[in-house]
Every structure is written in structure tokens, then in C-alpha cells.
N, CA, C, O and CB atoms as a CASP TS submission, in Angstrom:
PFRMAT TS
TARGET T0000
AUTHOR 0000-0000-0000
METHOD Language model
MODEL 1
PARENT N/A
ATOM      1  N   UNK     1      72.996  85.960 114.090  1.00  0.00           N
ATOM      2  CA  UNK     1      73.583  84.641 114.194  1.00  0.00           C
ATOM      3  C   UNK     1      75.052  84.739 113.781  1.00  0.00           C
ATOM      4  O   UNK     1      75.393  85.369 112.780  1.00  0.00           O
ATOM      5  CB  UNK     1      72.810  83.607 113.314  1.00  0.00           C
ATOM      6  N   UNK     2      76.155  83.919 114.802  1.00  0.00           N
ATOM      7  CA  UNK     2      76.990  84.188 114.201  1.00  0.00           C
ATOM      8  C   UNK     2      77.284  83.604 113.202  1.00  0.00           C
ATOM      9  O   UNK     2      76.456  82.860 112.677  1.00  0.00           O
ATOM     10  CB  UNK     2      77.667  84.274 114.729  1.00  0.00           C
ATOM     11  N   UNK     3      78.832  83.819 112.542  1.00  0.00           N
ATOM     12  CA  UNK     3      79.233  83.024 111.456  1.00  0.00           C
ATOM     13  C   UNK     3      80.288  82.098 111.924  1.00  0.00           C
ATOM     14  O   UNK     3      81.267  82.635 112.441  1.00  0.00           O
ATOM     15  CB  UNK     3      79.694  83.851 110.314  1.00  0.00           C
ATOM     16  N   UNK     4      80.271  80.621 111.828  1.00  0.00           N
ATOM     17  CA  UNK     4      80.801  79.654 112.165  1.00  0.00           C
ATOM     18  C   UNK     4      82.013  78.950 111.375  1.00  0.00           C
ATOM     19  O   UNK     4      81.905  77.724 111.374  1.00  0.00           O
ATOM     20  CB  UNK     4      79.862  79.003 112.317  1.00  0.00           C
ATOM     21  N   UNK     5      83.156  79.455 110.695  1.00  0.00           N
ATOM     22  CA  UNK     5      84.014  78.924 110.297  1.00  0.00           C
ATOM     23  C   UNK     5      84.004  77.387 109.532  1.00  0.00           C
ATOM     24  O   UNK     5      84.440  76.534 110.306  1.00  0.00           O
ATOM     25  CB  UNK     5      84.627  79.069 111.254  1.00  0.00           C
ATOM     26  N   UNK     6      83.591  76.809 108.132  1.00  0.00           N
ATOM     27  CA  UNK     6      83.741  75.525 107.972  1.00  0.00           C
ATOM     28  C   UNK     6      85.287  75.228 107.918  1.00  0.00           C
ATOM     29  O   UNK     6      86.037  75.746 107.090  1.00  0.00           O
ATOM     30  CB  UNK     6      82.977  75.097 106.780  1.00  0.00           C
ATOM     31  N   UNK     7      85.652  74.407 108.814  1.00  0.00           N
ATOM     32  CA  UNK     7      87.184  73.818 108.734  1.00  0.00           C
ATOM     33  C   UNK     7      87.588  73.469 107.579  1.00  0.00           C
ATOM     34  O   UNK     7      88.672  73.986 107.309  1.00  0.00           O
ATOM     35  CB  UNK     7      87.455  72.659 109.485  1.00  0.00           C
ATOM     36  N   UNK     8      86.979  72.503 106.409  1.00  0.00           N
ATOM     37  CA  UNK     8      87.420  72.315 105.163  1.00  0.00           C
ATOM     38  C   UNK     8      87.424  73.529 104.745  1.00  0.00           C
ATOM     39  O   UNK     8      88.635  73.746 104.802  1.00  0.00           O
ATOM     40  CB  UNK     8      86.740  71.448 104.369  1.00  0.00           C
ATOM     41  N   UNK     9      86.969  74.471 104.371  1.00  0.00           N
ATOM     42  CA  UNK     9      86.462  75.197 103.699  1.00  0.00           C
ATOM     43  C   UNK     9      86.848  76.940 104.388  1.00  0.00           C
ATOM     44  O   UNK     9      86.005  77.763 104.745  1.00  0.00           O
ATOM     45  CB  UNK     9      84.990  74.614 103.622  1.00  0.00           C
ATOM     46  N   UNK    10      88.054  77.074 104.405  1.00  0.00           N
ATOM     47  CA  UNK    10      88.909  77.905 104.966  1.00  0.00           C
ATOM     48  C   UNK    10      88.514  79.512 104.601  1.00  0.00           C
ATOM     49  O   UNK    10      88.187  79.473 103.415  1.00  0.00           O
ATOM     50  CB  UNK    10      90.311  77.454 104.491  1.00  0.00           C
ATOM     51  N   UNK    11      88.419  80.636 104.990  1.00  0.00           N
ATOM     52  CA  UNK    11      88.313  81.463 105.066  1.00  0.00           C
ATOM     53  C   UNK    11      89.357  82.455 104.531  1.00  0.00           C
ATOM     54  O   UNK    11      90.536  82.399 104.881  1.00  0.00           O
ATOM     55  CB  UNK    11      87.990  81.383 105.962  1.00  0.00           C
ATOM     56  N   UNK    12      88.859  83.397 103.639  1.00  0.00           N
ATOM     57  CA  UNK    12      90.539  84.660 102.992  1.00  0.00           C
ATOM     58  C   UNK    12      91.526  84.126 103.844  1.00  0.00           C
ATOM     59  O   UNK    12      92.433  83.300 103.749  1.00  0.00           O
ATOM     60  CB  UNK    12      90.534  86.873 103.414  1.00  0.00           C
ATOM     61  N   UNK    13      90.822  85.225 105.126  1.00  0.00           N
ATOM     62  CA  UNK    13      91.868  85.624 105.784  1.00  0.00           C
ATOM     63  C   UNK    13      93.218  84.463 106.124  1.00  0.00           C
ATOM     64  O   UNK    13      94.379  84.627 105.749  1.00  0.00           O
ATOM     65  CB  UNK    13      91.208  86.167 106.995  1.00  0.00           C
ATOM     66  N   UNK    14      92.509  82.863 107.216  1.00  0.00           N
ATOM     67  CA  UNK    14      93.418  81.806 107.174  1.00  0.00           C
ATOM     68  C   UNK    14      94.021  81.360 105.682  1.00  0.00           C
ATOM     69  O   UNK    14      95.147  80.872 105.592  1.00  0.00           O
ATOM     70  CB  UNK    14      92.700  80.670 107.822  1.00  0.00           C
ATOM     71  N   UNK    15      93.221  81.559 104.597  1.00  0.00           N
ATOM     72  CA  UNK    15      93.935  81.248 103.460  1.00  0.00           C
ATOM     73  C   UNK    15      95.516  81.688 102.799  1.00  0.00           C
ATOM     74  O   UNK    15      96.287  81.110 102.033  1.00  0.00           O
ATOM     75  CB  UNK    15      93.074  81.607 102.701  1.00  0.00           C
ATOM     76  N   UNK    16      95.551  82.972 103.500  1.00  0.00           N
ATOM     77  CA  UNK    16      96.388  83.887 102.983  1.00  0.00           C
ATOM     78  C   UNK    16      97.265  83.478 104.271  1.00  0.00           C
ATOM     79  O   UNK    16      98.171  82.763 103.843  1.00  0.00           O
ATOM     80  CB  UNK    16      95.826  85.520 102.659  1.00  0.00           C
ATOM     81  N   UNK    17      97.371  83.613 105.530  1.00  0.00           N
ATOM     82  CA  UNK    17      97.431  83.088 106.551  1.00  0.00           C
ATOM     83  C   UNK    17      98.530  81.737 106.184  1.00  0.00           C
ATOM     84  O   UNK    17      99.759  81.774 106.126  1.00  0.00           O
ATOM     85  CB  UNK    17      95.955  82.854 107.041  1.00  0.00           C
ATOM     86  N   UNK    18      97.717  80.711 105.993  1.00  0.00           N
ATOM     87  CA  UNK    18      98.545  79.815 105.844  1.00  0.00           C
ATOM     88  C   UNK    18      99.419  79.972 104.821  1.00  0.00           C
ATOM     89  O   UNK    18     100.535  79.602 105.186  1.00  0.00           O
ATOM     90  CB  UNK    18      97.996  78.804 105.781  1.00  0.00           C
ATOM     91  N   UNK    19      99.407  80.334 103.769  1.00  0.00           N
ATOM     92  CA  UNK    19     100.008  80.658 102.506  1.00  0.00           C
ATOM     93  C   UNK    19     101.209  81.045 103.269  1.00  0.00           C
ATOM     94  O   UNK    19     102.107  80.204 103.251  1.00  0.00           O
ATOM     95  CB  UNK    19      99.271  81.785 101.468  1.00  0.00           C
ATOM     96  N   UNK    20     101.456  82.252 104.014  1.00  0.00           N
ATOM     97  CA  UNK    20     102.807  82.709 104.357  1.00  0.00           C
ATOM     98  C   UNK    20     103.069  82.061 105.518  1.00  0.00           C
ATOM     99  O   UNK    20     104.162  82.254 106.051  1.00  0.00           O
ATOM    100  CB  UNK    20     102.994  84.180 104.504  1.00  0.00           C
ATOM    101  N   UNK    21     102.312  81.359 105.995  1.00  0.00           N
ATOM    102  CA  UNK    21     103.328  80.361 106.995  1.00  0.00           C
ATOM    103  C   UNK    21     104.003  79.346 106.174  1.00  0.00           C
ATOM    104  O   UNK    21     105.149  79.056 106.520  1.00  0.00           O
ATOM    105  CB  UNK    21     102.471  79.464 108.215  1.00  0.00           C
ATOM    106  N   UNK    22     103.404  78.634 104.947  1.00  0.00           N
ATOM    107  CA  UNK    22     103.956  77.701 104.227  1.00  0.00           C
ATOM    108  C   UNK    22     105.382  78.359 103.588  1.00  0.00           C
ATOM    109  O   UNK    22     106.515  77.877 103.579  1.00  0.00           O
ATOM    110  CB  UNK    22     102.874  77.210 103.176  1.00  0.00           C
ATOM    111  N   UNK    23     104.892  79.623 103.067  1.00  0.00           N
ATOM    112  CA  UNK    23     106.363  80.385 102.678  1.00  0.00           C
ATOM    113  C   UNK    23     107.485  80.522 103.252  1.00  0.00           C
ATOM    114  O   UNK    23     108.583  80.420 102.705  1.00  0.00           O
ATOM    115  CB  UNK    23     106.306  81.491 102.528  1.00  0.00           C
ATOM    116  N   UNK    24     107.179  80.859 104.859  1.00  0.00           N
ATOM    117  CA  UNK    24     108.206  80.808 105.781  1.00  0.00           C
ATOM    118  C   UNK    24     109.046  79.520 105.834  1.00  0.00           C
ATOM    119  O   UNK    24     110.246  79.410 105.585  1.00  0.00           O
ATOM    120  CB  UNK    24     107.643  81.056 107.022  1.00  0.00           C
ATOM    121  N   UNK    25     108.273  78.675 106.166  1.00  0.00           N
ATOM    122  CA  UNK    25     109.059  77.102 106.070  1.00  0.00           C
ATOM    123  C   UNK    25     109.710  77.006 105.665  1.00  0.00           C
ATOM    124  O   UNK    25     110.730  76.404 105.999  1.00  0.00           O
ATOM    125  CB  UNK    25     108.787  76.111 105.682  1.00  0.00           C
ATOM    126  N   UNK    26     109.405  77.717 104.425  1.00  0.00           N
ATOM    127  CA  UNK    26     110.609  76.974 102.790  1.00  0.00           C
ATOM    128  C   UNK    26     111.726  77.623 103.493  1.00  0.00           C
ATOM    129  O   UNK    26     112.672  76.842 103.607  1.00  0.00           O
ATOM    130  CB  UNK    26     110.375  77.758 100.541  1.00  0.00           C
ATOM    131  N   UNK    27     112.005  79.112 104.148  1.00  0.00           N
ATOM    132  CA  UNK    27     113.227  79.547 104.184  1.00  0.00           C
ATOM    133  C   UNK    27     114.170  79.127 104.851  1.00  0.00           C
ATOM    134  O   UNK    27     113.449  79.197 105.847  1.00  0.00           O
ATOM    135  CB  UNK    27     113.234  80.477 104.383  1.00  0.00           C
ATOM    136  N   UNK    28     115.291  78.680 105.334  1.00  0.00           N
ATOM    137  CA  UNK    28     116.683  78.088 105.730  1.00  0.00           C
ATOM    138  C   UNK    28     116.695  78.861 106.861  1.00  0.00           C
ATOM    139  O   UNK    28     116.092  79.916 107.061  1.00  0.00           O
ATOM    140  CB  UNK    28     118.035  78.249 104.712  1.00  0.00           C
ATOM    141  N   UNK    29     117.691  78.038 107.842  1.00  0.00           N
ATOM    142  CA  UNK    29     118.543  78.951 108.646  1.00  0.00           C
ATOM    143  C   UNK    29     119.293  80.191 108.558  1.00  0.00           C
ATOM    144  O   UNK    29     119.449  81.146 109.319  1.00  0.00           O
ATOM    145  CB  UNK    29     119.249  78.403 108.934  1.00  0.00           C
ATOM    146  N   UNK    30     119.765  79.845 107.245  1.00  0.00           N
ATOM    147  CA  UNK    30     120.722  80.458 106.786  1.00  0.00           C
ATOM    148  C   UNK    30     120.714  81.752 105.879  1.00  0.00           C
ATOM    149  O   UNK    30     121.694  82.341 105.423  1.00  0.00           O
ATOM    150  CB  UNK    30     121.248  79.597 106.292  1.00  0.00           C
ATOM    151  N   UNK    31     119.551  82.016 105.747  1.00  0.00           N
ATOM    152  CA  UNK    31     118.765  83.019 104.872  1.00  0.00           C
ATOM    153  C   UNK    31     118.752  82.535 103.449  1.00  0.00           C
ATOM    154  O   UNK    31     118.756  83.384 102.557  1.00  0.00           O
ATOM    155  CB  UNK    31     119.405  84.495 104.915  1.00  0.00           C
ATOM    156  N   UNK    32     118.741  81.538 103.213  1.00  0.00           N
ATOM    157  CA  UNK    32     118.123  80.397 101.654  1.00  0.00           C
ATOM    158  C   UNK    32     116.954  80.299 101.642  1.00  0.00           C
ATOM    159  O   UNK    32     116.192  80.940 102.365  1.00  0.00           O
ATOM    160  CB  UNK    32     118.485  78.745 101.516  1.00  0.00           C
ATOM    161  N   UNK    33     116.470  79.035 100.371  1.00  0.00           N
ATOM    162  CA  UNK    33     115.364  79.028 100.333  1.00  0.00           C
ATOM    163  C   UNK    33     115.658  77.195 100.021  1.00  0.00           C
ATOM    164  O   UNK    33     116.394  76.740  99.145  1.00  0.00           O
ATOM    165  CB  UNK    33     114.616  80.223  99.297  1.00  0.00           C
ATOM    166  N   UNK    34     114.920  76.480 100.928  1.00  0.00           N
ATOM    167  CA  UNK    34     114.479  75.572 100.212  1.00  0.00           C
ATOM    168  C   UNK    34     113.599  75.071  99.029  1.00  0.00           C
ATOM    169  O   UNK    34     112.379  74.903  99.051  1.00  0.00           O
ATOM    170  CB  UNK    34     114.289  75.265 100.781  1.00  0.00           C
ATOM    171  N   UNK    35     114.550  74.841  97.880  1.00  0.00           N
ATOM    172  CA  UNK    35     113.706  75.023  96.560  1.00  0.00           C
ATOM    173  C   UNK    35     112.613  73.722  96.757  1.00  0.00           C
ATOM    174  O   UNK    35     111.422  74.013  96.655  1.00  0.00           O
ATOM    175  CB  UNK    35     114.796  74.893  94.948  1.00  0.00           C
ATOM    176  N   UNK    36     112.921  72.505  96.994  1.00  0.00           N
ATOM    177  CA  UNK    36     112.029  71.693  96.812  1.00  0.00           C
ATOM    178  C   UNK    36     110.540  71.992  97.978  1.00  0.00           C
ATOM    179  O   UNK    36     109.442  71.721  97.492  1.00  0.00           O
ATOM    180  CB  UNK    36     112.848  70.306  96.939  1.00  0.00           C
ATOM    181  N   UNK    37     110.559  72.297  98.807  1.00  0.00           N
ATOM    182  CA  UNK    37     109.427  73.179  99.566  1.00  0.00           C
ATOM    183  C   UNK    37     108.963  74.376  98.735  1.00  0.00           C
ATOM    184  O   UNK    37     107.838  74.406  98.236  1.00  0.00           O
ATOM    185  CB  UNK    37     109.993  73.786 100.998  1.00  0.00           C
ATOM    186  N   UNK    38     109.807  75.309  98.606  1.00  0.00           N
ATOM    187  CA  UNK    38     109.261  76.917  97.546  1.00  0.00           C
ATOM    188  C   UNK    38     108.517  76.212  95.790  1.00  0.00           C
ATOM    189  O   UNK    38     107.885  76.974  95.058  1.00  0.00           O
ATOM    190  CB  UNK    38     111.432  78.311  96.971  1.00  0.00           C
ATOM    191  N   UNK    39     108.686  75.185  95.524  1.00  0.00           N
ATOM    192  CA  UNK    39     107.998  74.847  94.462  1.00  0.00           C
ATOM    193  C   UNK    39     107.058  74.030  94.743  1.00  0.00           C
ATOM    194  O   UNK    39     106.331  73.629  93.834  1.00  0.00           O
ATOM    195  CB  UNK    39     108.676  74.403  93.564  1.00  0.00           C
ATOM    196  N   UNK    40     106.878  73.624  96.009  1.00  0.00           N
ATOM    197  CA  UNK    40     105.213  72.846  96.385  1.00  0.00           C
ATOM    198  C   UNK    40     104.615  74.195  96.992  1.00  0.00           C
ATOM    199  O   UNK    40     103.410  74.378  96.818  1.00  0.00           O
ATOM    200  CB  UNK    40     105.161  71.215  97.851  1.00  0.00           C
ATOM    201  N   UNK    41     105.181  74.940  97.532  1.00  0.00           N
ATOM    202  CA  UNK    41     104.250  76.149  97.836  1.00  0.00           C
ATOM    203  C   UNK    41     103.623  77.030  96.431  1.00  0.00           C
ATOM    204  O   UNK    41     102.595  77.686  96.261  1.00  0.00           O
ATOM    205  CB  UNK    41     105.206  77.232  98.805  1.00  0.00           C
ATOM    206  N   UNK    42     104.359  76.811  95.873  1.00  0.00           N
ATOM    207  CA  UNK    42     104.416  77.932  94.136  1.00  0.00           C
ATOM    208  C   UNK    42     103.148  77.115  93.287  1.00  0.00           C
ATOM    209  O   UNK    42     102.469  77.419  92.306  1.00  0.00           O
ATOM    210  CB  UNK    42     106.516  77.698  92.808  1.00  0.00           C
ATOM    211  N   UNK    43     103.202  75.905  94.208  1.00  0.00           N
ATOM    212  CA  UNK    43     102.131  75.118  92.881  1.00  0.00           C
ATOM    213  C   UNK    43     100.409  75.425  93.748  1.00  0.00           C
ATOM    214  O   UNK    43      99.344  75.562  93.145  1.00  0.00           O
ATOM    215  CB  UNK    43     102.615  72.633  92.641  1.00  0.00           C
ATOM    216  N   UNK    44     100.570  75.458  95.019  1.00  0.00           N
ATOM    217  CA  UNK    44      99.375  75.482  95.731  1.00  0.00           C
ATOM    218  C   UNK    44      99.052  76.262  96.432  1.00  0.00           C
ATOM    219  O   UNK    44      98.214  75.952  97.279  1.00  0.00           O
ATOM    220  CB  UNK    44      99.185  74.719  96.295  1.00  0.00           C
ATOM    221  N   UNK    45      99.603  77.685  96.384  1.00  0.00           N
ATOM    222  CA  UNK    45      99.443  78.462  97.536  1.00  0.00           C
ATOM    223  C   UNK    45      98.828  79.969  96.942  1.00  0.00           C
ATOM    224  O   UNK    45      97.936  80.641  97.460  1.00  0.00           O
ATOM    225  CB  UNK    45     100.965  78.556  98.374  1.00  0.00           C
ATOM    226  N   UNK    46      99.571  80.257  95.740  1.00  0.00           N
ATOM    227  CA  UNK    46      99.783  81.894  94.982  1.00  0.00           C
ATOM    228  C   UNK    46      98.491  82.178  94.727  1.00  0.00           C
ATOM    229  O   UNK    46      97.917  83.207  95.083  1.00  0.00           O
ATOM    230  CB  UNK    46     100.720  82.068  93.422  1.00  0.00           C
ATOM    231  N   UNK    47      97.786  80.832  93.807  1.00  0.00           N
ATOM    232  CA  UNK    47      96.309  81.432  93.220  1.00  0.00           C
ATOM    233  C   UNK    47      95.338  81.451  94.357  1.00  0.00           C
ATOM    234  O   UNK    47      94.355  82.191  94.410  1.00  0.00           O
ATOM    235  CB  UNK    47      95.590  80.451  91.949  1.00  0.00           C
ATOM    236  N   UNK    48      95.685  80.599  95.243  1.00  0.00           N
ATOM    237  CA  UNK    48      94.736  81.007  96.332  1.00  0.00           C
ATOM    238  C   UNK    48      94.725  81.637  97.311  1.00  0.00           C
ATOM    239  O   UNK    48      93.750  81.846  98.033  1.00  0.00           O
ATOM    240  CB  UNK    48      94.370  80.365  96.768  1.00  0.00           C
ATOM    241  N   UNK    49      96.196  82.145  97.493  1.00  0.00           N
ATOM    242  CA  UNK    49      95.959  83.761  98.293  1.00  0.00           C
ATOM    243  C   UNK    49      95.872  85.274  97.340  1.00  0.00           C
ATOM    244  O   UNK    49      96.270  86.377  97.716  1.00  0.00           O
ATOM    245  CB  UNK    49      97.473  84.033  99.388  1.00  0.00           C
ATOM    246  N   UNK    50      95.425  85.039  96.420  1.00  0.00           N
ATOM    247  CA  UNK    50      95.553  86.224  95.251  1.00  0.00           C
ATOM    248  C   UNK    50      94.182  85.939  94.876  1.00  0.00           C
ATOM    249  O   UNK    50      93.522  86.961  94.691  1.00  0.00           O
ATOM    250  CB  UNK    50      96.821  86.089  93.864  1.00  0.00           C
ATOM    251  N   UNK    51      93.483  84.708  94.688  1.00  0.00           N
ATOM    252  CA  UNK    51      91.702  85.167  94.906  1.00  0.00           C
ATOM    253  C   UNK    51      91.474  85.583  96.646  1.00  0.00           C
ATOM    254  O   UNK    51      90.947  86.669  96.889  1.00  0.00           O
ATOM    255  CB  UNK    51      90.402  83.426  94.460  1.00  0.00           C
ATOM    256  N   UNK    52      91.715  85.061  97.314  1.00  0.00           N
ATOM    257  CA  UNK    52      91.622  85.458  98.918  1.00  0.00           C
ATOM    258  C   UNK    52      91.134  87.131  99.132  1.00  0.00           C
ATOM    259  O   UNK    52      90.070  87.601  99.535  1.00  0.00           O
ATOM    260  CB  UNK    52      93.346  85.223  99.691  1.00  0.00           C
ATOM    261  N   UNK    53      92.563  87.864  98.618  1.00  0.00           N
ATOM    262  CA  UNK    53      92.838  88.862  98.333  1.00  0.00           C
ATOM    263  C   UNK    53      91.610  89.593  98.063  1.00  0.00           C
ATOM    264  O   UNK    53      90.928  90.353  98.750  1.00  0.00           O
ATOM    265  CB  UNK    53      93.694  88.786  97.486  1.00  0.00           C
ATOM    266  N   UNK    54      91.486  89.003  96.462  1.00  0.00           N
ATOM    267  CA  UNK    54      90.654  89.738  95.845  1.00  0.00           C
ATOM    268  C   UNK    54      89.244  89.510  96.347  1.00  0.00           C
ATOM    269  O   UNK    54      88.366  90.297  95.994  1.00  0.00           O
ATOM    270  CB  UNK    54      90.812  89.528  94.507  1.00  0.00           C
ATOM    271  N   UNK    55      88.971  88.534  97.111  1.00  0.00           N
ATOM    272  CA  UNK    55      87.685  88.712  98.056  1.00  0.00           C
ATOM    273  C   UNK    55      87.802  89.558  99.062  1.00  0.00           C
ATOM    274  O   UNK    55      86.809  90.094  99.555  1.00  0.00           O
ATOM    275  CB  UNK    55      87.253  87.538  98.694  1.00  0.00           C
ATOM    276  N   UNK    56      89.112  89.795  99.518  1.00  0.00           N
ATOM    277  CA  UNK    56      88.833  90.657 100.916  1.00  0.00           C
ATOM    278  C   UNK    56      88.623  92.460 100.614  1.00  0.00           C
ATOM    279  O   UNK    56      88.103  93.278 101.373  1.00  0.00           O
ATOM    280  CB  UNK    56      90.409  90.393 102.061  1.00  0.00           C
ATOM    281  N   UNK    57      89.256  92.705  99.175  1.00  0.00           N
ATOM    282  CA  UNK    57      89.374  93.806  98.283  1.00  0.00           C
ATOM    283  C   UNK    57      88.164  93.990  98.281  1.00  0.00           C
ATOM    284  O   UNK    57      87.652  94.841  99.008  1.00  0.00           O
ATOM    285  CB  UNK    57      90.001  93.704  96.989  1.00  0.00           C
ATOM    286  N   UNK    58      87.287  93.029  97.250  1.00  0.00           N
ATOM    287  CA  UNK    58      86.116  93.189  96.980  1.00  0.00           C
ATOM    288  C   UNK    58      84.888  93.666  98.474  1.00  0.00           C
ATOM    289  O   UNK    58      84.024  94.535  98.357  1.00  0.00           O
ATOM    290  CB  UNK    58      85.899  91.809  96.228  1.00  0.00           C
ATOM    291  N   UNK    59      85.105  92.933  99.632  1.00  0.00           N
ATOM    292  CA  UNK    59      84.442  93.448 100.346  1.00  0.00           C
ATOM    293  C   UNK    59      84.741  94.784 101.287  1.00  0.00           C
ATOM    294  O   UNK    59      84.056  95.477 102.040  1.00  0.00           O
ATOM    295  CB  UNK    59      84.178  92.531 100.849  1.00  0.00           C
ATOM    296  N   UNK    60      86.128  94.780 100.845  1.00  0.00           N
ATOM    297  CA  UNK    60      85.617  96.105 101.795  1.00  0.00           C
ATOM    298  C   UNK    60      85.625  97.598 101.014  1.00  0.00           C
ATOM    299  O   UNK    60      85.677  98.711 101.538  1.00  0.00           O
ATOM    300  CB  UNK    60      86.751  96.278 103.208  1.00  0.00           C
ATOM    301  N   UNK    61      85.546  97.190  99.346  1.00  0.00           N
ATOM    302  CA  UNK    61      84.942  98.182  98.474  1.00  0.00           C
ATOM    303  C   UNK    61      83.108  98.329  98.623  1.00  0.00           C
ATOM    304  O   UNK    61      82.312  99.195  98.261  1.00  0.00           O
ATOM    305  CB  UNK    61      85.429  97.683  96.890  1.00  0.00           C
ATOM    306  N   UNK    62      82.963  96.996  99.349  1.00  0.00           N
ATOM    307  CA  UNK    62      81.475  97.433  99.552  1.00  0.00           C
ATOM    308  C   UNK    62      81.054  97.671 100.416  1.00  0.00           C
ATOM    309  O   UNK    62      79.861  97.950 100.536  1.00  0.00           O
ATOM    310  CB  UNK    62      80.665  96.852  99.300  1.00  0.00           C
ATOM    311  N   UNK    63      81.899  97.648 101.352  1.00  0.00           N
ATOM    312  CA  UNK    63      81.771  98.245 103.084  1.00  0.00           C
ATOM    313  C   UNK    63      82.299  99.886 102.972  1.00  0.00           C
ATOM    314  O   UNK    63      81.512 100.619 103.570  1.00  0.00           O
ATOM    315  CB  UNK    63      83.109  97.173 104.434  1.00  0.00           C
ATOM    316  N   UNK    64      83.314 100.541 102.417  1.00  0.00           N
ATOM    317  CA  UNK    64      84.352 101.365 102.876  1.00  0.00           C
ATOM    318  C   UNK    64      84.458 101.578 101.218  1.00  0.00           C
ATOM    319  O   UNK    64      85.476 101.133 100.688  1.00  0.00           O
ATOM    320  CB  UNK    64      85.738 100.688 103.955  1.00  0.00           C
ATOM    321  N   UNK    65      83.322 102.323 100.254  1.00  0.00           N
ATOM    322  CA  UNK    65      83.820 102.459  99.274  1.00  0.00           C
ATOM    323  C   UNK    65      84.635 103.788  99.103  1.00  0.00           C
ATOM    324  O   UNK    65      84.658 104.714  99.913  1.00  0.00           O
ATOM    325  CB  UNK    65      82.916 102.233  98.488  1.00  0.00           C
ATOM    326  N   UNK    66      85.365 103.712  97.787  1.00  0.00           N
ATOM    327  CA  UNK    66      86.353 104.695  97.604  1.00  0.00           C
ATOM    328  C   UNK    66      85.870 106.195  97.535  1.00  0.00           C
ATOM    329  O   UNK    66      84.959 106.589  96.807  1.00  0.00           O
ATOM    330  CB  UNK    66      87.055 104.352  96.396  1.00  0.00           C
ATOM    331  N   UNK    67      86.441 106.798  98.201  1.00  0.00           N
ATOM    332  CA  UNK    67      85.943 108.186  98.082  1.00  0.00           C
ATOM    333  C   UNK    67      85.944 108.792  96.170  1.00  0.00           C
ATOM    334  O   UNK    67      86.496 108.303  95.185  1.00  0.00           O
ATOM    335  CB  UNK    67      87.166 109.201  99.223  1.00  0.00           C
ATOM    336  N   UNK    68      85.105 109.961  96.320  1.00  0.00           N
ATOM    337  CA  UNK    68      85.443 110.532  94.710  1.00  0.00           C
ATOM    338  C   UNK    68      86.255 111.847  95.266  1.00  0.00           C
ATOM    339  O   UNK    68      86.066 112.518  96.280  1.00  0.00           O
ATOM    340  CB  UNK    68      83.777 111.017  93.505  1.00  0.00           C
ATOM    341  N   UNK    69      87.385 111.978  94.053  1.00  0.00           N
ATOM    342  CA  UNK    69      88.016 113.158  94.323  1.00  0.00           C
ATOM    343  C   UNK    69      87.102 114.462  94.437  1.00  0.00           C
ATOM    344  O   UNK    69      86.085 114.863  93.871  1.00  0.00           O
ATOM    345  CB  UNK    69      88.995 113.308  93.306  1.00  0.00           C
ATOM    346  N   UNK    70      87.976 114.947  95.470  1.00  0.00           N
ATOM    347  CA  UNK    70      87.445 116.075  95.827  1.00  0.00           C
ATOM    348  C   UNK    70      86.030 116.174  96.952  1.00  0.00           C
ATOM    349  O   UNK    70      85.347 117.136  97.305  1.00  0.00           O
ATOM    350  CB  UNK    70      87.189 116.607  94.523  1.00  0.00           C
ATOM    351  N   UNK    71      85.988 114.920  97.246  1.00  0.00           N
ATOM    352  CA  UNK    71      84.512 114.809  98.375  1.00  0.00           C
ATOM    353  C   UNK    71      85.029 115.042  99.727  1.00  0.00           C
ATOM    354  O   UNK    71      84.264 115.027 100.692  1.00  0.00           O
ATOM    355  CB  UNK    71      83.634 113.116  98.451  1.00  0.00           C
TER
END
């Protein structure tokens, strides 16, 4: 069966995903940063692409675990 995406309820990958599209925004034409955008991203974006992360870490240590030296 497949797996069906809940729209609220966003997935690592789009999590992280949106995270750096929101990042992009903040940046200017001009190679700046819009601070008042870069501090609504800073408040809602970091911890949840850094657990994201660490879910996508976590699974593919259990798919693709680490070799031991010398194997």
C-alpha cells in the first residue's frame, strides 16, 4: 500500500524543502538579507528542519548502516 502524504502534516523531506525556500525569500536583489523576513524564518523554520534531518539520518542508518572499519 502506498504511502499517502498528510498535507497538514508535512513530511522531512518538504519540511526542509520549504525551510530553504523560506530562506531564499528573505534574500534581496541585491545580495542582502531581509532582516524582518530572516527573523520570522529563524523563529519557525531551524528546529524543524534540524529534527527533519535527524529523521532522515536516523532512517537511513537503518536502511544503509555504517560500515565497521576494515569490513
Amino acid at each position: 500500500m502506498p504511502y499517502v502524504p498528510n498535507p497538514d502534516k508535512p513530511g522531512e523531506l518538504s519540511t526542509i524543502a520549504e525551510g530553504i525556500s523560506a530562506f531564499f525569500e528573505c534574500c534581496t536583489e541585491g545580495g542582502g538579507v531581509n532582516l524582518e523576513k530572516f527573523a520570522k524564518w529563524k523563529s519557525r523554520y531551524p528546529a524543524a528542519m534540524w529534527e527533519a534531518y535527524e529523521t532522515l539520518n536516523m532512517v537511513l542508518d537503518e536502511h544503509y548502516p555504517p560500515l565497521e572499519a576494515g569490513a
